[in-house]
C-alpha positions as protocol buffer text, in pm:
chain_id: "A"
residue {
  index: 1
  type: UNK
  ca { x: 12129 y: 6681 z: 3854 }
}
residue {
  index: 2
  type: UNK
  ca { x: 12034 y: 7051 z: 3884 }
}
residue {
  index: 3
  type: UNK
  ca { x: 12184 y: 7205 z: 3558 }
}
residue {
  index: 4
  type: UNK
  ca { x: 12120 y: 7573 z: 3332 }
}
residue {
  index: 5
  type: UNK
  ca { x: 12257 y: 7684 z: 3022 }
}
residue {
  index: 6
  type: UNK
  ca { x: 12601 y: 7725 z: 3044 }
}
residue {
  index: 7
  type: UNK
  ca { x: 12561 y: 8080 z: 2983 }
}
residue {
  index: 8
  type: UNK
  ca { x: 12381 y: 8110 z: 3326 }
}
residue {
  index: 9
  type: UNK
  ca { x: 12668 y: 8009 z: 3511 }
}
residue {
  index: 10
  type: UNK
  ca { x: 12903 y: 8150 z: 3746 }
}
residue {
  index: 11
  type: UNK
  ca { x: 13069 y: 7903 z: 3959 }
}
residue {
  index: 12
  type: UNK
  ca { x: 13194 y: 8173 z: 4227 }
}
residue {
  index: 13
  type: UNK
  ca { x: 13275 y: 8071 z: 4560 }
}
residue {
  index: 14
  type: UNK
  ca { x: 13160 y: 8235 z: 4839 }
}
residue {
  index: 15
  type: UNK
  ca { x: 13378 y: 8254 z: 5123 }
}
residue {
  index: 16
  type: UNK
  ca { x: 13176 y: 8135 z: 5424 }
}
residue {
  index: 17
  type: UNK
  ca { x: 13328 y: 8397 z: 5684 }
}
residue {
  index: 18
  type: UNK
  ca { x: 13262 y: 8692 z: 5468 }
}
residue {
  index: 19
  type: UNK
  ca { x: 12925 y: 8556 z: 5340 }
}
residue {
  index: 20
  type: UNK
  ca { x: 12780 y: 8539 z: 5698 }
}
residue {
  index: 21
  type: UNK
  ca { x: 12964 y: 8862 z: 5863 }
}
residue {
  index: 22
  type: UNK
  ca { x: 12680 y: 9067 z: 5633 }
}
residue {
  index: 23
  type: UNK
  ca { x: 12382 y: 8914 z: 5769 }
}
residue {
  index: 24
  type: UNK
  ca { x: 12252 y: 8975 z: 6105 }
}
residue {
  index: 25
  type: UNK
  ca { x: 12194 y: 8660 z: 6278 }
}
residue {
  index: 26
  type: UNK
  ca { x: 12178 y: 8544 z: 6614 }
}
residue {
  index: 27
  type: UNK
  ca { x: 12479 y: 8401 z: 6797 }
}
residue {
  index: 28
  type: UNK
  ca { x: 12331 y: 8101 z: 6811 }
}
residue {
  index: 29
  type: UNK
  ca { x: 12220 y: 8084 z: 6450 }
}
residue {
  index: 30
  type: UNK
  ca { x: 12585 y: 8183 z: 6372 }
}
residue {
  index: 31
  type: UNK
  ca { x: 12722 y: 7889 z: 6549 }
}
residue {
  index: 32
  type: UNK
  ca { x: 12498 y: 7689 z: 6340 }
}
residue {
  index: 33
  type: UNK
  ca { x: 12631 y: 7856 z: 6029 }
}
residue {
  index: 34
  type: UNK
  ca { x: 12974 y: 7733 z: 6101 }
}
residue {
  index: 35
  type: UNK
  ca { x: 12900 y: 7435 z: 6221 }
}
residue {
  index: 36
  type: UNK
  ca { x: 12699 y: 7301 z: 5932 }
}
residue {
  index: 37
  type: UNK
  ca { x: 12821 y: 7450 z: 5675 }
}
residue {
  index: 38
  type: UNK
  ca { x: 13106 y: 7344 z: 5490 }
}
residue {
  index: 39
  type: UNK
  ca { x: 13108 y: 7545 z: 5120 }
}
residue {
  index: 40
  type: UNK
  ca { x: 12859 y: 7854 z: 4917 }
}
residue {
  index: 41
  type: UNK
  ca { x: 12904 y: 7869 z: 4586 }
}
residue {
  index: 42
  type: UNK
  ca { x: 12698 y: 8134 z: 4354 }
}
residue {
  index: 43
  type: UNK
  ca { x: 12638 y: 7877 z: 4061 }
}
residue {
  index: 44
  type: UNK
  ca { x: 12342 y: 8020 z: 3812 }
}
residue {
  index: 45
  type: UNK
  ca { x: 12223 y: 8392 z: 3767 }
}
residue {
  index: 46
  type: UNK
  ca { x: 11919 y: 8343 z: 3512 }
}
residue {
  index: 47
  type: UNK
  ca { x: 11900 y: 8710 z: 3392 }
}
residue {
  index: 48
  type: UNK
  ca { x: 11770 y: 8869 z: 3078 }
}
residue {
  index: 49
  type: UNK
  ca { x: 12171 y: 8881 z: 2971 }
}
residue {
  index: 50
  type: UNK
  ca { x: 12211 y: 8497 z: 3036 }
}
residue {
  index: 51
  type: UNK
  ca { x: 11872 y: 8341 z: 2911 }
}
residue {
  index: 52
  type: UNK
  ca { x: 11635 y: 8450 z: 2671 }
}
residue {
  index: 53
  type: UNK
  ca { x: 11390 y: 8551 z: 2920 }
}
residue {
  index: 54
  type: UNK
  ca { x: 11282 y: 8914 z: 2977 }
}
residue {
  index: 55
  type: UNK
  ca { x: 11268 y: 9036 z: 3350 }
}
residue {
  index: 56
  type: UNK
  ca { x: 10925 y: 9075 z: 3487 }
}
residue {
  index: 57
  type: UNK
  ca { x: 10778 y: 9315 z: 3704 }
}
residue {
  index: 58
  type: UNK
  ca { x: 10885 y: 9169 z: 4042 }
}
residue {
  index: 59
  type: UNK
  ca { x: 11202 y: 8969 z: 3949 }
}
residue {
  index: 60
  type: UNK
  ca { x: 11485 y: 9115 z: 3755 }
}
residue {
  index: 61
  type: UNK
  ca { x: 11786 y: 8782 z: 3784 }
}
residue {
  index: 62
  type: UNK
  ca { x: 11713 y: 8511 z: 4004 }
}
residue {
  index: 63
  type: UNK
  ca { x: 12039 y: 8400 z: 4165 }
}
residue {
  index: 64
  type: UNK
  ca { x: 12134 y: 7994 z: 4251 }
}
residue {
  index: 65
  type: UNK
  ca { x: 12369 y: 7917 z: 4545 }
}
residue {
  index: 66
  type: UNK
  ca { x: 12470 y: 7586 z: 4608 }
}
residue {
  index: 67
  type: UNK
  ca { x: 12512 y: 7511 z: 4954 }
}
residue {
  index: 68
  type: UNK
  ca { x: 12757 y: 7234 z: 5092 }
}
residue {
  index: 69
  type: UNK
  ca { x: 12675 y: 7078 z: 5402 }
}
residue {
  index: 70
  type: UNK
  ca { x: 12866 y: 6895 z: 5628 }
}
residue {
  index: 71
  type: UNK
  ca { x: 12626 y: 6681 z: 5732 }
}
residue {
  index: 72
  type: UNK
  ca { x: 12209 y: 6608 z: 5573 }
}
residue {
  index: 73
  type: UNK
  ca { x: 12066 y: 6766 z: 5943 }
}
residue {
  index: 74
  type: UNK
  ca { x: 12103 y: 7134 z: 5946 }
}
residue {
  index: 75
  type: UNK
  ca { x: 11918 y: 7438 z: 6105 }
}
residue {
  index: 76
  type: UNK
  ca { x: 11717 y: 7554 z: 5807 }
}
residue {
  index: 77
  type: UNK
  ca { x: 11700 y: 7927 z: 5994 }
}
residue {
  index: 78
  type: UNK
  ca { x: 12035 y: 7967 z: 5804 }
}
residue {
  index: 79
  type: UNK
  ca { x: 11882 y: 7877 z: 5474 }
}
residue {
  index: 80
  type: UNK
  ca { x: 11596 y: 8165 z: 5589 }
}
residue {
  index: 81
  type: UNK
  ca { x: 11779 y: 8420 z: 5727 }
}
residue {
  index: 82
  type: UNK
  ca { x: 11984 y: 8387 z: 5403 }
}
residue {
  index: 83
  type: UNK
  ca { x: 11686 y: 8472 z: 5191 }
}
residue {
  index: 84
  type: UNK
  ca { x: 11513 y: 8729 z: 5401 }
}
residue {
  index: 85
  type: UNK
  ca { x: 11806 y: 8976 z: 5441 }
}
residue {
  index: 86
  type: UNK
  ca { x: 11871 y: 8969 z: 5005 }
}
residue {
  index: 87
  type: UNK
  ca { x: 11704 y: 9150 z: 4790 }
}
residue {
  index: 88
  type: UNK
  ca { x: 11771 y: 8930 z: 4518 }
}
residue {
  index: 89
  type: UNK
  ca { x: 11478 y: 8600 z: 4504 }
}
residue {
  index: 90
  type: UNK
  ca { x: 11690 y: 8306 z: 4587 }
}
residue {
  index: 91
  type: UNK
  ca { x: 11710 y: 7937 z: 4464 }
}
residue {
  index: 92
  type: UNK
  ca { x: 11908 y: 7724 z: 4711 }
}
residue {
  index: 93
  type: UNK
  ca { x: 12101 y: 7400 z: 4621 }
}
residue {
  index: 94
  type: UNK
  ca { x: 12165 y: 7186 z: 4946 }
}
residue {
  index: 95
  type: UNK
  ca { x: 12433 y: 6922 z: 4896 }
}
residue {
  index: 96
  type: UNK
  ca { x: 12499 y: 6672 z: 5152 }
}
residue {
  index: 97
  type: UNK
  ca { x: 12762 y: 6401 z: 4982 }
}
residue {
  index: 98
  type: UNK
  ca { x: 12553 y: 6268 z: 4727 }
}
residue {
  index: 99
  type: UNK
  ca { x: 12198 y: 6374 z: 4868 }
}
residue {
  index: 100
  type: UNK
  ca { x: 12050 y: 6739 z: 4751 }
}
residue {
  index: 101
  type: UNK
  ca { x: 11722 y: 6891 z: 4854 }
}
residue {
  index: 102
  type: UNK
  ca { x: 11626 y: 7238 z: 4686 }
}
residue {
  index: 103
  type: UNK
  ca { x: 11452 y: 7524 z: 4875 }
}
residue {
  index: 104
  type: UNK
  ca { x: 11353 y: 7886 z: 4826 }
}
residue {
  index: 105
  type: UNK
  ca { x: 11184 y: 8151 z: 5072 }
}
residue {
  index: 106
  type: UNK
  ca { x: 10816 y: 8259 z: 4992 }
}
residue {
  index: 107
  type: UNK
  ca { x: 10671 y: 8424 z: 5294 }
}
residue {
  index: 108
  type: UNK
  ca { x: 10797 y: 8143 z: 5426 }
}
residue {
  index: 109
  type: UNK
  ca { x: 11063 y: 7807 z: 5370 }
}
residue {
  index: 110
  type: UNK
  ca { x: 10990 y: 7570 z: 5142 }
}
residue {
  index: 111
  type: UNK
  ca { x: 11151 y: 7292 z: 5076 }
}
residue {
  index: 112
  type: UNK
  ca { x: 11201 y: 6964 z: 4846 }
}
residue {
  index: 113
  type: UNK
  ca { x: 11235 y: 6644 z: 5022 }
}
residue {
  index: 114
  type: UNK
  ca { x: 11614 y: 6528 z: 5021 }
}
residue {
  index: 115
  type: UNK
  ca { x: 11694 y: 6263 z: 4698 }
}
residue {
  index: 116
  type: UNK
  ca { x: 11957 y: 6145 z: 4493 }
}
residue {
  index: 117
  type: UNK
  ca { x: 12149 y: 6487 z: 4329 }
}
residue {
  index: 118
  type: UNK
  ca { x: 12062 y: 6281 z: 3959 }
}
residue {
  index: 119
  type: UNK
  ca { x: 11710 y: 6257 z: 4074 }
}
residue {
  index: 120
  type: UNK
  ca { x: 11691 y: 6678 z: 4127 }
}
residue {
  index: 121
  type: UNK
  ca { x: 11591 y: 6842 z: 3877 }
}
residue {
  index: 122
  type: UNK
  ca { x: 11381 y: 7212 z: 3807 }
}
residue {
  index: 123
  type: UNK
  ca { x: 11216 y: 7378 z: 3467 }
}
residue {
  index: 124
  type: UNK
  ca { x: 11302 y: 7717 z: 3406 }
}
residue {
  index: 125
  type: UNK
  ca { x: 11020 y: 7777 z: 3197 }
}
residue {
  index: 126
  type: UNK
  ca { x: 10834 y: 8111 z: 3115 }
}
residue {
  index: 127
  type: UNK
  ca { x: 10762 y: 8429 z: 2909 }
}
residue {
  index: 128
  type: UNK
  ca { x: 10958 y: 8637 z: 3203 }
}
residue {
  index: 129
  type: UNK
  ca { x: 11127 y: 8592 z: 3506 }
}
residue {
  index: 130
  type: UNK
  ca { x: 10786 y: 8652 z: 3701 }
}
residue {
  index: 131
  type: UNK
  ca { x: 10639 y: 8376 z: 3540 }
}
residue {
  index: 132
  type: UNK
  ca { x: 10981 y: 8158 z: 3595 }
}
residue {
  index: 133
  type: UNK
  ca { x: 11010 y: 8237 z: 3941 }
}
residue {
  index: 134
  type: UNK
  ca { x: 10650 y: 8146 z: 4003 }
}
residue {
  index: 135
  type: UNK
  ca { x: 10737 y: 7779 z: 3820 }
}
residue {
  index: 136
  type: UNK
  ca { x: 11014 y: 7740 z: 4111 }
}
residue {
  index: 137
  type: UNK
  ca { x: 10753 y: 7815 z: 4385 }
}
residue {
  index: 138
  type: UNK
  ca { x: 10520 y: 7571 z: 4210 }
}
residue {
  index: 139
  type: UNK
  ca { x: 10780 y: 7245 z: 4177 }
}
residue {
  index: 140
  type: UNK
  ca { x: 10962 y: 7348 z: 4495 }
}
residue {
  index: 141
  type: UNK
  ca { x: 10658 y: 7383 z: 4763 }
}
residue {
  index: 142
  type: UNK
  ca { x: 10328 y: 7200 z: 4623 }
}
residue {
  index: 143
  type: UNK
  ca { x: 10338 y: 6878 z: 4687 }
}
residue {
  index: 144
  type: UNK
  ca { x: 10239 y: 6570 z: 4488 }
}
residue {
  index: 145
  type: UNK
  ca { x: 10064 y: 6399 z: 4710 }
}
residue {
  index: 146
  type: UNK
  ca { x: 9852 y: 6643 z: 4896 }
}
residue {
  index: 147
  type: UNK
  ca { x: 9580 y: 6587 z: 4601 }
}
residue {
  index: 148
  type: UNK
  ca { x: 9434 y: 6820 z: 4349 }
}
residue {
  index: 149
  type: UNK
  ca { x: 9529 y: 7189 z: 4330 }
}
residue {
  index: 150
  type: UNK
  ca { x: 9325 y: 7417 z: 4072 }
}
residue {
  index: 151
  type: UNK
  ca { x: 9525 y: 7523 z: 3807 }
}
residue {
  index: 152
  type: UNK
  ca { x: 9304 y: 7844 z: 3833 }
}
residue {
  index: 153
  type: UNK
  ca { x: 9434 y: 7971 z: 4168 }
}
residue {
  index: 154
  type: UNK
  ca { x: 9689 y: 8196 z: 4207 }
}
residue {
  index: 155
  type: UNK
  ca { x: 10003 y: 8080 z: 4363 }
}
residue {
  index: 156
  type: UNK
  ca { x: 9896 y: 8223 z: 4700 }
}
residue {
  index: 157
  type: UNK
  ca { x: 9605 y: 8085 z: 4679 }
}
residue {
  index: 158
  type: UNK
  ca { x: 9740 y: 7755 z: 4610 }
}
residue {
  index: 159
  type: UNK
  ca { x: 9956 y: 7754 z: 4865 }
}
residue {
  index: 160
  type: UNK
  ca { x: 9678 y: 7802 z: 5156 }
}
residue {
  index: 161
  type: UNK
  ca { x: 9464 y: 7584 z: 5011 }
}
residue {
  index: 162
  type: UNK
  ca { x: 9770 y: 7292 z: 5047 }
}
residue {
  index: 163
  type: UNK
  ca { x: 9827 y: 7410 z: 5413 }
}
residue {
  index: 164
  type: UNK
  ca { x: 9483 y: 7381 z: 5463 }
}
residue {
  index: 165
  type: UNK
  ca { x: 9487 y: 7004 z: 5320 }
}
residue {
  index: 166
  type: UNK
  ca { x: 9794 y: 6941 z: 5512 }
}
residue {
  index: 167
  type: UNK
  ca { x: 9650 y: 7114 z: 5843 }
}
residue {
  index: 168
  type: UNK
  ca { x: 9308 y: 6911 z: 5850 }
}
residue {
  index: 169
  type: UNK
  ca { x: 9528 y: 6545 z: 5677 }
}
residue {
  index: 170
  type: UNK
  ca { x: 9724 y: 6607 z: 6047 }
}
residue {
  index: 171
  type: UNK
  ca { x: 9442 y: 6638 z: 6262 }
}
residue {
  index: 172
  type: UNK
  ca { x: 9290 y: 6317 z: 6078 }
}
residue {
  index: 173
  type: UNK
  ca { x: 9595 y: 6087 z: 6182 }
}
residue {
  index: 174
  type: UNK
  ca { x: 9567 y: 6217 z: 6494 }
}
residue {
  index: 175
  type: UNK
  ca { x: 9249 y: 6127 z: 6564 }
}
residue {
  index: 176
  type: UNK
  ca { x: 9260 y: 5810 z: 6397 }
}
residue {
  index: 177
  type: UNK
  ca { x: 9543 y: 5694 z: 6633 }
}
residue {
  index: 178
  type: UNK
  ca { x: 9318 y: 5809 z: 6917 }
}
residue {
  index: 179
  type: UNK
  ca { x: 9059 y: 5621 z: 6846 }
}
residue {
  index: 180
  type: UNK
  ca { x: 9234 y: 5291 z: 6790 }
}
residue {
  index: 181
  type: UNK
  ca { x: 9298 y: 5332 z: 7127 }
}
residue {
  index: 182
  type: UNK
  ca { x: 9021 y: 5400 z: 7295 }
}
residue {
  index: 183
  type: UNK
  ca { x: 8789 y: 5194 z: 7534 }
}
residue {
  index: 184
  type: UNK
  ca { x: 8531 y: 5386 z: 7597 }
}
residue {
  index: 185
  type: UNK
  ca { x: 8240 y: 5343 z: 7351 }
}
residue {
  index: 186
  type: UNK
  ca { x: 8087 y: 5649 z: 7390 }
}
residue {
  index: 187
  type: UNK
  ca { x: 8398 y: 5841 z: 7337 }
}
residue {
  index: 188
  type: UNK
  ca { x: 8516 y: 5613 z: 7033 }
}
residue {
  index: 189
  type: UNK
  ca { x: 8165 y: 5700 z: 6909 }
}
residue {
  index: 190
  type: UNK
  ca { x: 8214 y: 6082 z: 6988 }
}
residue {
  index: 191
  type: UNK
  ca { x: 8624 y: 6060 z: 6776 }
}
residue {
  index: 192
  type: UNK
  ca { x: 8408 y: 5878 z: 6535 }
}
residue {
  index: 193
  type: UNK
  ca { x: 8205 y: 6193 z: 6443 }
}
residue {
  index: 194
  type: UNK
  ca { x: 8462 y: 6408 z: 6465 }
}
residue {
  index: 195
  type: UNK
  ca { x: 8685 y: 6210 z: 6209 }
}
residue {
  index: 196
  type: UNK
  ca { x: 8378 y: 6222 z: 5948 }
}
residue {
  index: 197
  type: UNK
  ca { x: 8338 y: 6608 z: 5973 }
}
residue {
  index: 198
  type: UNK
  ca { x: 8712 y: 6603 z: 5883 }
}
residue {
  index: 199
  type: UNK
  ca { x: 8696 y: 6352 z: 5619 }
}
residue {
  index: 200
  type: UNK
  ca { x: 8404 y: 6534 z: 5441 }
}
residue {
  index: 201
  type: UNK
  ca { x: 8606 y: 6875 z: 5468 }
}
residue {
  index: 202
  type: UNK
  ca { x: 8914 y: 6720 z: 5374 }
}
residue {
  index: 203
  type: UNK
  ca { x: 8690 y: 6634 z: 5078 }
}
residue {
  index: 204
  type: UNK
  ca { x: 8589 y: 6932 z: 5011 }
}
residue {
  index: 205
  type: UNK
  ca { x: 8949 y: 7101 z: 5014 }
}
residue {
  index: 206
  type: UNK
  ca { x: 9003 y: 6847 z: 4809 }
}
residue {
  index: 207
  type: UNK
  ca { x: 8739 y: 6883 z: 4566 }
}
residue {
  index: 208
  type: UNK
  ca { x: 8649 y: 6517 z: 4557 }
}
């Protein structure tokens, strides 16, 4: 279960009506709002006053809000809009019965998979909030199994390296289905060559 020092927390509901009247969003993304959302609740603000962190340079308090769904499928341009219009950085705590999924905006949406809410769980670990809010980015959007990630990289760099990985592990499958269906030997031959260019760039990405 997601859980902070009890000094972090605030508990405060949002009301759902006034919460989305101060962000500009589409009608149709409003619709979505109230249709799949069922409760916001501010529930951590990890400060300098509420852990023993020191603010960074960028990040000052990073704020939690729990979000109760009413059902696991939602429009996840909510979730975005959310984040893009504050200028507080946001950690977001989806809750669908007893499923959770944590996200947070950087540049763009990134998401946990959805898992049990014991199985959730997120380090707030770091000389400053920079360097905590940088630990979110890191658990929340690299993923395990995409394969090796330099520790030297910056975060940014990290991150286009994995959507580079992801990008070229894509165009692999792809190809791999179309060749297990293919007649033709000369164009089974010519998807054969393509997949090994892939594979040895994948490779390389990969640093294997």
């Amino acid at each position: 279960m997601l859980t902070f020092p009890s000094r972090t927390a605030v508990g405060r509901i949002m009301p759902k009506e006034a919460f989305y009247k101060r962000l500009t969003l589409s009608s149709q993304i409003r619709e979505k709002f109230v249709a799949d959302v069922k409760r916001i609740v501010m529930e951590y603000k990890l400060s300098p006053d509420t852990i023993n962190i020191e603010k960074g340079a960028e990040v000052s308090e990073i704020l939690v809000l729990s979000i109760e769904l009413k059902k696991q499928e939602m429009d996840y341009r909510i979730v975005e809009n959310i984040a893009r219009q504050n200028a507080h950085k946001l950690l977001f705590f989806l809750k669908s019965e007893e499923q959770g999924q944590l996200a947070l905006y950087y540049s763009k949406l990134y998401m946990t998979s959805w898992m049990p809410l014991t199985d959730l769980k997120l380090d707030a670990k770091g000389l400053n909030l920079d360097s905590v809010w940088e630990g979110f980015i890191e658990q929340i959007a690299l993923q395990e199994n995409v394969g090796p990630v330099n520790d030297s990289l910056s975060i940014p760099e990290k991150l286009k390296k994995q959507d580079t990985i992801l990008k070229l592990q894509k165009e692999i499958d792809k190809l791999e289905r179309l060749s297990r269906n293919e007649k033709q030997p000369k164009k089974r031959f010519e998807l054969f060559t393509q997949l090994q260019g892939l594979k040895k760039e994948l490779d390389e990405e990969k640093g294997e």
